[in-house]
DRENGU-334452 format. One record per residue (C-alpha): x, y, z; residue in one letter. Coordinates in Angstrom, 2 decimals, m for minus. Each point is the difference from the previous one (the first is absolute). Layout:
// DRENGU-334452
<site px="X" py="Y" pz="Z" type="a"/>
...
// end
This chain:
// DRENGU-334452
<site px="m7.64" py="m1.36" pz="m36.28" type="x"/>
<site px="m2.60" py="1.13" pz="2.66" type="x"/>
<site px="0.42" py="m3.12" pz="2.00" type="x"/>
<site px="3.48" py="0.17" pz="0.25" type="x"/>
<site px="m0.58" py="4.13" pz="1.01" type="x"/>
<site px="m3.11" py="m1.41" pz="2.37" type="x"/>
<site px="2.80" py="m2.42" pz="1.96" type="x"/>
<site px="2.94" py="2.15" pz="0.01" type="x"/>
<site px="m2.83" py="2.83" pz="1.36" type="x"/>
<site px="m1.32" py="m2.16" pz="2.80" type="x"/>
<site px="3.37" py="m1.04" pz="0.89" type="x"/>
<site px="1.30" py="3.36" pz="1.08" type="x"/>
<site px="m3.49" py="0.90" pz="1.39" type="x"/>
<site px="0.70" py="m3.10" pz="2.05" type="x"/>
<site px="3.68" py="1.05" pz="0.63" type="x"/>
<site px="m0.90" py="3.59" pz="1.27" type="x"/>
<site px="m2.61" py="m1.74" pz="2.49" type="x"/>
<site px="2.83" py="m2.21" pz="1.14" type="x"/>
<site px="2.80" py="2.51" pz="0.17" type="x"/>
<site px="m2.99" py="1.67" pz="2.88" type="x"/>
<site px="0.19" py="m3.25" pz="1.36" type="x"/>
<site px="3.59" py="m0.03" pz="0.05" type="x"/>
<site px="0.26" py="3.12" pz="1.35" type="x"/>
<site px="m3.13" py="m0.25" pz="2.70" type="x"/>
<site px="2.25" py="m3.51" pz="1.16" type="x"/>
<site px="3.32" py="2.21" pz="0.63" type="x"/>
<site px="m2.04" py="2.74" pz="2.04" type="x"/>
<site px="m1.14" py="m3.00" pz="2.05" type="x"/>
<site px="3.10" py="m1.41" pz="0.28" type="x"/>
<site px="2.03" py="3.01" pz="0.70" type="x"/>
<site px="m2.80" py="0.59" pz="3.08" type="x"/>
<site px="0.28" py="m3.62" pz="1.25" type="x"/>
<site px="3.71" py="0.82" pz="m0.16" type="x"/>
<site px="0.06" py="3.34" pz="2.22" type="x"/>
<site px="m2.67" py="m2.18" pz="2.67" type="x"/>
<site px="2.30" py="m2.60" pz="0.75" type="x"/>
<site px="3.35" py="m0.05" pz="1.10" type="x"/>
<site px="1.77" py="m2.66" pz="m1.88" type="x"/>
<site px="4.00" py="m0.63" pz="0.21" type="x"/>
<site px="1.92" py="0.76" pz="m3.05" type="x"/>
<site px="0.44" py="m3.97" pz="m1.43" type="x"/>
<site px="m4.29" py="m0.03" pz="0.46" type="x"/>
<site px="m0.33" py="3.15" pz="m2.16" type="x"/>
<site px="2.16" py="m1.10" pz="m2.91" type="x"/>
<site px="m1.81" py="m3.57" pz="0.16" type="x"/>
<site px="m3.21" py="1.74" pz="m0.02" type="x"/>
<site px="1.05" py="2.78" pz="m2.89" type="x"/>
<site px="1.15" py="m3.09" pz="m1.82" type="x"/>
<site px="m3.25" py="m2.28" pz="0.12" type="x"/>
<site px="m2.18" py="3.43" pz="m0.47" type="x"/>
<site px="1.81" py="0.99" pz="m3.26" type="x"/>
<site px="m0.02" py="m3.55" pz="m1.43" type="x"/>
<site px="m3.28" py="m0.57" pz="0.54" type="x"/>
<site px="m0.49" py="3.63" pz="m1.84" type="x"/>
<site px="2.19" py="m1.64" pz="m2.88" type="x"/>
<site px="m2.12" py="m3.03" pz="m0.33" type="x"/>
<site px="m3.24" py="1.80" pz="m0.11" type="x"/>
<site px="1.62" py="2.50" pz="m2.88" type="x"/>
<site px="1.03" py="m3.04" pz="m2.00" type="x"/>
<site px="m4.06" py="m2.01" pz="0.90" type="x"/>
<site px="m1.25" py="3.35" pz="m1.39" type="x"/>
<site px="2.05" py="m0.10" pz="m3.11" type="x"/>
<site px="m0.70" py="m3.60" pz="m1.19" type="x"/>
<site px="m3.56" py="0.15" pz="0.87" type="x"/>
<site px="m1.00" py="3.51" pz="m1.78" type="x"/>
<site px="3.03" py="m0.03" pz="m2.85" type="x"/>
<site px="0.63" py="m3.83" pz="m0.34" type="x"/>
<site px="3.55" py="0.55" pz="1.30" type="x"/>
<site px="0.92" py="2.65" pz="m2.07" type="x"/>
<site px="2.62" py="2.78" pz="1.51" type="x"/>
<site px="m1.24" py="3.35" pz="m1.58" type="x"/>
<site px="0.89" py="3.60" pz="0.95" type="x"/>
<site px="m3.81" py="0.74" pz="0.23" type="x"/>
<site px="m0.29" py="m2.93" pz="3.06" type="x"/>
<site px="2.72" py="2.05" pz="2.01" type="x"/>
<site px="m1.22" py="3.64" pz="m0.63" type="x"/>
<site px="m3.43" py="m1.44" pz="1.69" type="x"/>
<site px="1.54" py="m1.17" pz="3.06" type="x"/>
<site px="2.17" py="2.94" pz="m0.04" type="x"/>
<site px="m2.45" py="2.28" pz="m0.49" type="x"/>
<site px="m2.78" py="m1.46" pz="2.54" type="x"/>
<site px="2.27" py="0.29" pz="2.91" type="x"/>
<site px="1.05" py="2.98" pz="m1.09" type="x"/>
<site px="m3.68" py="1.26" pz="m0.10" type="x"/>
<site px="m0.46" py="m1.78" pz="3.57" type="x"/>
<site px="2.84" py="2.29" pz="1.62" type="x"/>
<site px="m0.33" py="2.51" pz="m1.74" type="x"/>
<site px="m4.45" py="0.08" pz="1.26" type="x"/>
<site px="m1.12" py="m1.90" pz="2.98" type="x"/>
<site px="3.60" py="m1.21" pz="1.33" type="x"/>
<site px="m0.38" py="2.44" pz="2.75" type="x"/>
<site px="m3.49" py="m0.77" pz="1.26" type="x"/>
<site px="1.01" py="m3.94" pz="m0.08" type="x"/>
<site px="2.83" py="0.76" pz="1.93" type="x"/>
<site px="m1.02" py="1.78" pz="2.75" type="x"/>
<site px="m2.94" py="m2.17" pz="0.34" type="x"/>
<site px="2.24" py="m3.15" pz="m0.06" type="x"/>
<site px="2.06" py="1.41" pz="2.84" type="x"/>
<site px="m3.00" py="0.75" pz="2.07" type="x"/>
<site px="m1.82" py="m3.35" pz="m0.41" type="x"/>
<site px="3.42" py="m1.86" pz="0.83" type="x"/>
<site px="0.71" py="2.31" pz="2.64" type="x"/>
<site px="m3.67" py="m0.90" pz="1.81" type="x"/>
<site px="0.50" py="m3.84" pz="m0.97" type="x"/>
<site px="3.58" py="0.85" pz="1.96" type="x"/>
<site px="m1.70" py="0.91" pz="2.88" type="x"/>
<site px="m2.80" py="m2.17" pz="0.26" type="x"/>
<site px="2.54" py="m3.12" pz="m0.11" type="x"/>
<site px="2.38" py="1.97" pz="2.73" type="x"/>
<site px="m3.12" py="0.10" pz="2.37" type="x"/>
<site px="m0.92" py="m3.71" pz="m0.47" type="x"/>
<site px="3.47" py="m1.24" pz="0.16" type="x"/>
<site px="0.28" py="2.06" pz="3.68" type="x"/>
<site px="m3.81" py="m1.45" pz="1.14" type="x"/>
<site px="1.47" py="m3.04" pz="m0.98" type="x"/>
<site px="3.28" py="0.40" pz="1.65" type="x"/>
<site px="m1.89" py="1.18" pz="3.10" type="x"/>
<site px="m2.38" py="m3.28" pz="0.08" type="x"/>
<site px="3.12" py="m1.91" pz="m0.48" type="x"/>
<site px="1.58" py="1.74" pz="3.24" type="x"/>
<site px="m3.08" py="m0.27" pz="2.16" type="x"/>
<site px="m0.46" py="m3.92" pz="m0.78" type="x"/>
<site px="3.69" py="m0.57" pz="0.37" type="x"/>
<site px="0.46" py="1.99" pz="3.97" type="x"/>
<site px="m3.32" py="m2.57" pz="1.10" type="x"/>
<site px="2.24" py="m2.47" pz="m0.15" type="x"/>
// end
């Protein structure tokens, strides 16, 4: 009995740590989302691989740490490690998400107009 209580106790210690995972990804995501403008079709295609890929690594965890088994326990952990994410640190990833994309923004504008400016001066020699 205190294997069986061992697994089923590692596997939601394991879900919890992946539901901060999960929720760590979406933060990211979410901030990758506001820094680039996409068109509408892009964002739904991008929503769509994002959440699948979520989905697979739910169902990886699940036959790796519970041999496959689908137990109330597995989902309360994921549940309940994002919910400790947002509910702690969401706000401190977040802002410092925005501000590292923001500076990665802007460091790729100012190469792309040296670049653009190179390209103009070696083009008017001509």
């Amino acid at each position: 009995m205190t294997e069986m209580m061992e697994q089923q106790s590692t596997a939601f210690a394991v879900c919890v740590l992946c539901g901060v995972i999960i929720g760590f990804l979406i933060s990211c995501f979410y901030a990758l989302k506001k820094a680039i403008k996409m068109h509408d079709v892009w964002i739904g295609i991008f929503d769509l691989t994002f959440w699948l890929a979520l989905c697979a690594m739910v169902i990886l965890v699940m036959f790796y740490y519970n041999s496959g088994e689908i137990r109330l326990y597995i989902f309360l952990g994921f549940f309940s490690g994002a919910g400790v994410y947002f509910a702690t640190i969401n706000w401190v990833v977040s802002r410092l998400l925005d501000y590292i994309l923001y500076g990665i923004k802007m460091g790729l504008r100012k190469v792309i107009l040296k670049a653009k400016m190179l390209v103009d001066i070696i083009c008017s020699r001509r």
